[in-house]
C-alpha positions in Angstrom: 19.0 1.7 -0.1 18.8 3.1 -3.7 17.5 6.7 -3.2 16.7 7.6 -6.8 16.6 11.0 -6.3 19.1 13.1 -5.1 21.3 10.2 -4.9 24.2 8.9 -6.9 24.2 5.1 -6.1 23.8 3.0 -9.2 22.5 -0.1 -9.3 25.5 -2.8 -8.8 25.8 -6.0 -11.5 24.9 -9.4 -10.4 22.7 -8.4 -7.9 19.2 -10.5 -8.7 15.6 -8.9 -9.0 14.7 -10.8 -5.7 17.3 -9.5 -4.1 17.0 -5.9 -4.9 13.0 -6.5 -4.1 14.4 -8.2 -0.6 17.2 -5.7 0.6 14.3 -2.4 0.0 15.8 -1.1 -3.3 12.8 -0.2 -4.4 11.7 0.9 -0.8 12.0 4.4 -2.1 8.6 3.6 -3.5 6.9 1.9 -0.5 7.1 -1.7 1.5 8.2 -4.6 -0.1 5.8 -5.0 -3.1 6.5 -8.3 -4.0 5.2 -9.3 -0.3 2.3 -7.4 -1.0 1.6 -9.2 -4.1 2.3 -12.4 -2.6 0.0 -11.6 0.8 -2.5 -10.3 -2.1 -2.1 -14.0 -4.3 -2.9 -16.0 -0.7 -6.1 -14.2 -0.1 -9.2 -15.9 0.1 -11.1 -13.6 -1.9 -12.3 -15.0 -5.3 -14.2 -11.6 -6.5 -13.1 -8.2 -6.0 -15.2 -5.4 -4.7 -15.0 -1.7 -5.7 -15.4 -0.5 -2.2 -12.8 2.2 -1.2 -12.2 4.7 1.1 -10.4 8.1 1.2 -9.5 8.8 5.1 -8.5 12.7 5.5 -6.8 12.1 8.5 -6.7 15.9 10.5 -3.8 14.6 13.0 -4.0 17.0 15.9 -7.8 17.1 16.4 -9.5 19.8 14.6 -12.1 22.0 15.8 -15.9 21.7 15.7 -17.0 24.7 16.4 -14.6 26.7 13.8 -15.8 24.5 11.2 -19.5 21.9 11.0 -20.8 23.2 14.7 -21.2 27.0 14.8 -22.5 28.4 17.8 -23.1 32.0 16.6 -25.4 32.9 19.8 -22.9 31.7 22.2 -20.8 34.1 24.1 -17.1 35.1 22.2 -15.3 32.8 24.1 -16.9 30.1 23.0 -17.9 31.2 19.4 -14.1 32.2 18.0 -13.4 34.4 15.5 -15.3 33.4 12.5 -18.9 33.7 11.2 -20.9 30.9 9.8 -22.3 30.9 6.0 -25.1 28.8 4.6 -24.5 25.5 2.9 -26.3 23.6 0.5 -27.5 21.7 2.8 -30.8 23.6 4.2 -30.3 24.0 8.2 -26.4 23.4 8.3 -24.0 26.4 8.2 -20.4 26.3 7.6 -17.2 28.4 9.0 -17.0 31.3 6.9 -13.5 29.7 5.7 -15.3 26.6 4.0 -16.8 27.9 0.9 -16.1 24.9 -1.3 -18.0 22.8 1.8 -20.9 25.0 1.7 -21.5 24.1 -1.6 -21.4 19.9 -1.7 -22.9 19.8 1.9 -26.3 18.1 0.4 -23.7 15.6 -0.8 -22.5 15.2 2.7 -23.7 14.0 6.3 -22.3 15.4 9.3 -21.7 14.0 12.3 -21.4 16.5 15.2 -22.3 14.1 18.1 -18.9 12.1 17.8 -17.4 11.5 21.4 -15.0 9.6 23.3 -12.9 10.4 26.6 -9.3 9.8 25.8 -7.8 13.4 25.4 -4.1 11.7 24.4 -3.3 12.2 20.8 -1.4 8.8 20.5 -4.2 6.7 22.6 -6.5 8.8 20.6 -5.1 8.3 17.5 -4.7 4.6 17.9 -8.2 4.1 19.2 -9.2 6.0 15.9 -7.6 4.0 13.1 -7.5 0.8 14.7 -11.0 0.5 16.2 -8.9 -0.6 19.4 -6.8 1.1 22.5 -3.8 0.4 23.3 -0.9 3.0 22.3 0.1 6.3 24.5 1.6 9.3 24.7 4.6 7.2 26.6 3.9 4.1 25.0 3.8 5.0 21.0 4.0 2.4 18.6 1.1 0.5 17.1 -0.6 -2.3 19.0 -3.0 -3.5 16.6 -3.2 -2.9 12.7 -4.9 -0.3 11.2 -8.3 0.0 9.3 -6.5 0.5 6.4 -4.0 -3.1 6.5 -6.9 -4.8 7.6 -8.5 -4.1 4.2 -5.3 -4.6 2.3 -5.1 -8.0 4.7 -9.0 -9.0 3.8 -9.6 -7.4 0.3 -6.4 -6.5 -1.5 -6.2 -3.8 -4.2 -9.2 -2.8 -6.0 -7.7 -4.2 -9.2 -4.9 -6.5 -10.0 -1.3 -5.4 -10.2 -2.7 -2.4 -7.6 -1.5 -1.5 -4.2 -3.9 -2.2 -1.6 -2.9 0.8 0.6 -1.1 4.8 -0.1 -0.6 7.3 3.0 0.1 11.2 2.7 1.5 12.9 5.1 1.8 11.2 8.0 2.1 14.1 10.3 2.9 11.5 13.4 -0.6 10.9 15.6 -1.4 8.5 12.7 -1.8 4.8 12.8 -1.8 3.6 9.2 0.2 0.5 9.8 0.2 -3.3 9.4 1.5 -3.8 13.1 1.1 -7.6 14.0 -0.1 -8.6 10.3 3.2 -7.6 9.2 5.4 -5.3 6.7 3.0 -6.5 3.7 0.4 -4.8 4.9 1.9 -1.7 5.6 0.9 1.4 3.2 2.8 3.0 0.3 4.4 6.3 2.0 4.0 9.5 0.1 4.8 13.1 1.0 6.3 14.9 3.9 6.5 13.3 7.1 7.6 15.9 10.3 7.2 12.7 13.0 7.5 9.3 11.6 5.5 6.7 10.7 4.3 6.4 14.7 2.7 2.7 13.2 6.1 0.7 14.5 8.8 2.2 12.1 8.2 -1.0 9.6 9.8 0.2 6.0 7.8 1.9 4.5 8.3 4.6 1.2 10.7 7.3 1.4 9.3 10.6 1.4 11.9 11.7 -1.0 10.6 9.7 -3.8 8.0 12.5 -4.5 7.4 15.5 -3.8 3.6 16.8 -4.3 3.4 18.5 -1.0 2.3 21.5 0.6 3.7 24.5 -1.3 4.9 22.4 -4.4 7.1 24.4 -6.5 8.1 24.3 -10.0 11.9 23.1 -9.2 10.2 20.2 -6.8 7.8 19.7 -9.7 11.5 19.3 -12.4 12.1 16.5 -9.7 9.3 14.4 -10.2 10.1 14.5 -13.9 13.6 13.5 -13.2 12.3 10.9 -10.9 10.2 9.5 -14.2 13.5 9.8 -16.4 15.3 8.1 -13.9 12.6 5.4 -13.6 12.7 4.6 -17.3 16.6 4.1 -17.1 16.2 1.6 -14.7 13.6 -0.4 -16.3 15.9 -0.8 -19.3 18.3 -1.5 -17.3 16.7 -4.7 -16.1 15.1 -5.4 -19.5 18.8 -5.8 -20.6 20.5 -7.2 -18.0 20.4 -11.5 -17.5 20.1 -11.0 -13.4 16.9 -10.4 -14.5 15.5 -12.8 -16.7 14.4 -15.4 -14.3 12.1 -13.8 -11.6 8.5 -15.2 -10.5 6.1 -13.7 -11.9 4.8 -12.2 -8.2 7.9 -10.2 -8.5 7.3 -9.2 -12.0 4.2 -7.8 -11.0 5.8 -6.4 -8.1 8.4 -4.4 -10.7 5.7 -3.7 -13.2 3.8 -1.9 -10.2 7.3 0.7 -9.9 8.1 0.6 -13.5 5.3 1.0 -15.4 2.0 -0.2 -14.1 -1.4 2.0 -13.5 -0.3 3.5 -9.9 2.5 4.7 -11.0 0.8 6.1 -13.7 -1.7 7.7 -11.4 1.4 9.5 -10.2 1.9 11.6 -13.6 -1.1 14.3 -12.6 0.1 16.2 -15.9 -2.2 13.2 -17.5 -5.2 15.4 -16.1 -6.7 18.0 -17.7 -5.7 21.4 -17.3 -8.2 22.7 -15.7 -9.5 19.8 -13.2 -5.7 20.7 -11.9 -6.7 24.2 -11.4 -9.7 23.2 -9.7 -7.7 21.5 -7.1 -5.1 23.8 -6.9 -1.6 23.0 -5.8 -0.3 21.5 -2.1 -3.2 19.6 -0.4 -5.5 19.8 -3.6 -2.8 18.1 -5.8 -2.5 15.8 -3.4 -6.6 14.9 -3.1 -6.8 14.5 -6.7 -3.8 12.5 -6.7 -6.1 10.3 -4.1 -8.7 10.2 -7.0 -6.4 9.0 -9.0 -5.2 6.5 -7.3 -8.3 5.0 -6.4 -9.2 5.0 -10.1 -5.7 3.0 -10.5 -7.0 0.3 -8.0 -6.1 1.3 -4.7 -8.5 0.3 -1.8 -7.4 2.7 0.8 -5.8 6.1 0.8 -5.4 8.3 3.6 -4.2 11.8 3.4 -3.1 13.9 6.2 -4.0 17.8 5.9 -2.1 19.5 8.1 -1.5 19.9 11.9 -4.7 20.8 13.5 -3.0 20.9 17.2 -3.9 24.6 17.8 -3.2 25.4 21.7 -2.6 29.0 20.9 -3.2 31.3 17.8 -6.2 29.0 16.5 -7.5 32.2 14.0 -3.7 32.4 12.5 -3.5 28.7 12.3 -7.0 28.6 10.4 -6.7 31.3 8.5 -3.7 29.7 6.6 -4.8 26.0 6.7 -8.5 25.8 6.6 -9.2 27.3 3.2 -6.4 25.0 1.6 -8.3 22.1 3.3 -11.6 23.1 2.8 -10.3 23.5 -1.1 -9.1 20.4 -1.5 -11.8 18.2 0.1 -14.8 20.1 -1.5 -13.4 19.7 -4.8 -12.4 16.0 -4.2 -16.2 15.3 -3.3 -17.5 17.3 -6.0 -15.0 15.7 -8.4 -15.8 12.3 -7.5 -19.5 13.3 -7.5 -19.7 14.1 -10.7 -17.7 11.3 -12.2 -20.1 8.8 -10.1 -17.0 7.5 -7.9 -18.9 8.1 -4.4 -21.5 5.0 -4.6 -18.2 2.9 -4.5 -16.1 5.7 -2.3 -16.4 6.9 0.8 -14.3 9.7 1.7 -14.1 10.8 5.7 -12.7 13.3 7.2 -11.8 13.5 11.1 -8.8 14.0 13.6 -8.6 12.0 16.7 -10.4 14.3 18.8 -12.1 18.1 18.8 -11.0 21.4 20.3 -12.3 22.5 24.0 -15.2 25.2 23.2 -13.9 28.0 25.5 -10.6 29.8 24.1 -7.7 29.6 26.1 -5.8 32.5 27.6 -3.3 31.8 24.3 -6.5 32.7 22.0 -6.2 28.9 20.9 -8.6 25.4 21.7 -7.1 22.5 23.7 -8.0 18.7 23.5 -11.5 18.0 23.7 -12.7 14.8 23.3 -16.1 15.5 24.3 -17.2 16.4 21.4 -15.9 16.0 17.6 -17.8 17.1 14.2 -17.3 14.5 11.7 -17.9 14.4 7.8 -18.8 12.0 5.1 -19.5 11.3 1.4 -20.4 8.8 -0.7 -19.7 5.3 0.7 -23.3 3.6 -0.5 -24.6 5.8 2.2 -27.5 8.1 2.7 -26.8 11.8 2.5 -27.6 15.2 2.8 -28.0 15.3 6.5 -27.3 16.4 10.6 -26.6 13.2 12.8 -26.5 14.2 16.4 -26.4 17.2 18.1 -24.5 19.0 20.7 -25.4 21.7 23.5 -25.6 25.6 23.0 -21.5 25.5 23.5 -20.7 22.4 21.3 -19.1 20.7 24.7 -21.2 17.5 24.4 -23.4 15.9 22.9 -27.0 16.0 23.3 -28.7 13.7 20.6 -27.3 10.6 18.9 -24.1 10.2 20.6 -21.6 8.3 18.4 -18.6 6.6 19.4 -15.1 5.4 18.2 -16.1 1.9 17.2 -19.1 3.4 15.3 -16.7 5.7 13.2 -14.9 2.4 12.8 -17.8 0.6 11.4 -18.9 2.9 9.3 -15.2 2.8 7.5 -15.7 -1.5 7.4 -19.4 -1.2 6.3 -17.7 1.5 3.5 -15.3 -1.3 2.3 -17.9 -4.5 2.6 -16.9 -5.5 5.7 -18.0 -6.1 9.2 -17.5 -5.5 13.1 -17.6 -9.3 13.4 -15.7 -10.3 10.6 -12.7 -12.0 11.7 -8.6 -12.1 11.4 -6.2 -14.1 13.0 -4.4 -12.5 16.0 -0.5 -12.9 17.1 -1.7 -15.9 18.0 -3.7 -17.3 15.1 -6.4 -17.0 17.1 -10.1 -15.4 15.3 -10.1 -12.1 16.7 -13.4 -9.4 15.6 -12.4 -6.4 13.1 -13.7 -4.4 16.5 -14.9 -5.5 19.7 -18.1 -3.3 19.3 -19.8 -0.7 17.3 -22.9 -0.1 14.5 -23.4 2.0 11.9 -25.8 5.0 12.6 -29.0 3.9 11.4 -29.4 7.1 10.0 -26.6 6.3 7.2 -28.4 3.2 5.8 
């Protein structure tokens, strides 16, 4: 595998394009591109849509009542450590850690009657970003294809010569691959990964190749500039060397993609402005814009892991480092995307695959809890500015406008143009529903 940074292996003569394409020289930079090209050519779509999503994935399960479900009049136990502010959005207040949330909420709707009854992070998890169960805590890897390949499968890209698919951080209870419809259909992997891709191991991008992660620093930031330098002496490479000279053009687009095209492109965040960077600050901010930007650049579906929201013990120390980088660098996306008038054709959503137990453990933390789950939304063609659901005085269920995990699904589909009853072609080319149930909330549409 040619690791272009941090490694010295040169590219050898008389190897072809194909080849290198074929053997995952260029999987530094994600799956086999040319296959996503091809699987990208073969698709029945004649038109495409604008519709996109931006999935921040909270792996872990973050916790309601810390964040959209205040309970200020419940006892201590149950209310934590923090006080609630006001938002934006009249009737809705906000952990005191969320400031840049308070201020978009009336761009927002909230769900905070989410609730399912699987308290495994993998089964969890897997019933999340697939719309299906199947996967455990003993029995990890994927059995269906994510929400995410199922849109690169159906749609494609945004725009030619895009990629269909980019994941962050995949902290390791996150499903964001192809499974059974293949490597093709697997995302580009960016960023730091501390458990794998827990979607089957398929190759995927090497989280060397960049390096905008949590607590960037200038010397990571000189490698992404010798990443470009290094980039640009492989191109000519191939512009001057014969092995080259007689590829299809699938895999000229495939090379154009790496080389030089619009995502990569949409990598070079010195391209922004100055001061939209300082908005978003560095670590997870950089990152979110970077998810702007790549949406911009044509890709249908990015997902973005912030964090590990698994907080059994501690859950004030653990939120008093992560939320305000999180709360940063989603309330500036929205706003961002706002104001450019990217949310009619964008939805961003964030959620973890469950929520936190209301009453605080003896470790001063939250366990599972999938009881009950506060989830949030923007843009999408949706309506905004709103409470769905409700929950009782300790957040530990809901009492109003329960929502489940094949709704949350749905919602993502209706997001991208599709439907519950839309069809793929299972393992065994049978027609198999994008979910086996589920409706948007009426109160979205």
């Amino acid at each position: 595998m040619l690791n272009l940074i941090g490694s010295r292996s040169q590219l050898c003569d008389g190897i072809t394009r194909r080849r290198f394409l074929q053997i995952g020289g260029l999987s530094a930079f994600g799956i086999s591109l040319a296959d996503v090209l091809r699987s990208e050519a073969q698709s029945a779509a004649t038109s495409r849509s604008k519709k996109s999503v931006i999935l921040i994935w909270q792996h872990g399960g973050p916790s309601q009542l810390d964040t959209f479900d205040m309970k200020p009049f419940a006892p201590s136990e149950y209310r934590g450590p923090y006080t609630s502010i006001p938002s934006s959005l009249p009737g809705l207040d906000v952990g005191e850690l969320m400031p840049y949330h308070a201020k978009i909420m009336h761009q927002c709707s909230v769900i905070r009657s989410f609730s399912h009854s699987n308290g495994d992070h993998w089964a969890a998890a897997h019933w999340m970003l697939t719309g299906r169960t199947g996967a455990t805590g003993s029995n990890r890897p994927a059995q269906q294809p994510s929400m995410g390949a199922v849109a690169s499968h159906l749609l494609g890209p945004t725009q030619p010569g895009s990629l269909p698919s980019v994941n962050m951080n995949d902290g390791g209870f996150g499903y964001h691959g192809g499974a059974w419809l293949g490597v093709a259909h697997n995302p580009f992997r960016y960023g730091e990964f501390s458990y794998g891709n827990e979607a089957g191991r398929l190759p995927t991008g090497d989280h060397k190749s960049f390096s905008l992660v949590d607590g960037l620093t200038k010397d990571r930031l000189n490698d992404r500039v010798l990443l470009q330098d290094r980039l640009d002496g492989l191109k000519r490479r191939f512009e001057t060397n014969n092995d080259f000279v007689n590829a299809d053009s699938i895999d000229e687009q495939a090379l154009d993609i790496v080389l030089s095209g619009k995502v990569r492109a949409a990598f070079d965040l010195e391209q922004e402005a100055a001061k939209v960077r300082e908005q978003y600050g560095d670590g997870w901010g950089e990152q979110a814009l970077l998810a702007r930007r790549l949406i911009e650049a044509g890709v249908r579906f990015v997902s973005l892991n912030t964090g590990y929201w698994d907080d059994h013990g501690n859950i004030k120390g653990a939120l008093d480092n992560k939320l305000p980088r999180h709360d940063r660098a989603v309330g500036v996306l929205i706003q961002d995307m706002a104001d450019r008038g990217m949310l009619d054709d964008t939805l961003v959503i964030t959620a973890g695959e469950f929520g936190r137990t209301p009453r605080i453990n003896k470790d001063a933390g939250r366990d599972h809890w999938p009881q009950a789950q506060s989830i949030l939304l923007a843009g999408g063609g949706f309506k905004h500015g709103q409470v769905i659901g409700s929950t009782n005085d300790k957040a530990e269920h809901p009492t109003s406008r329960k929502i489940g995990v094949e709704d949350f699904c749905a919602i993502v589909y209706h997001a991208l143009g599709l439907k519950a009853d839309d069809t793929i072609r299972d393992r065994s080319n049978r027609p198999v529903h994008l979910l086996p149930g589920g409706q948007v909330p009426r109160e979205l549409l």
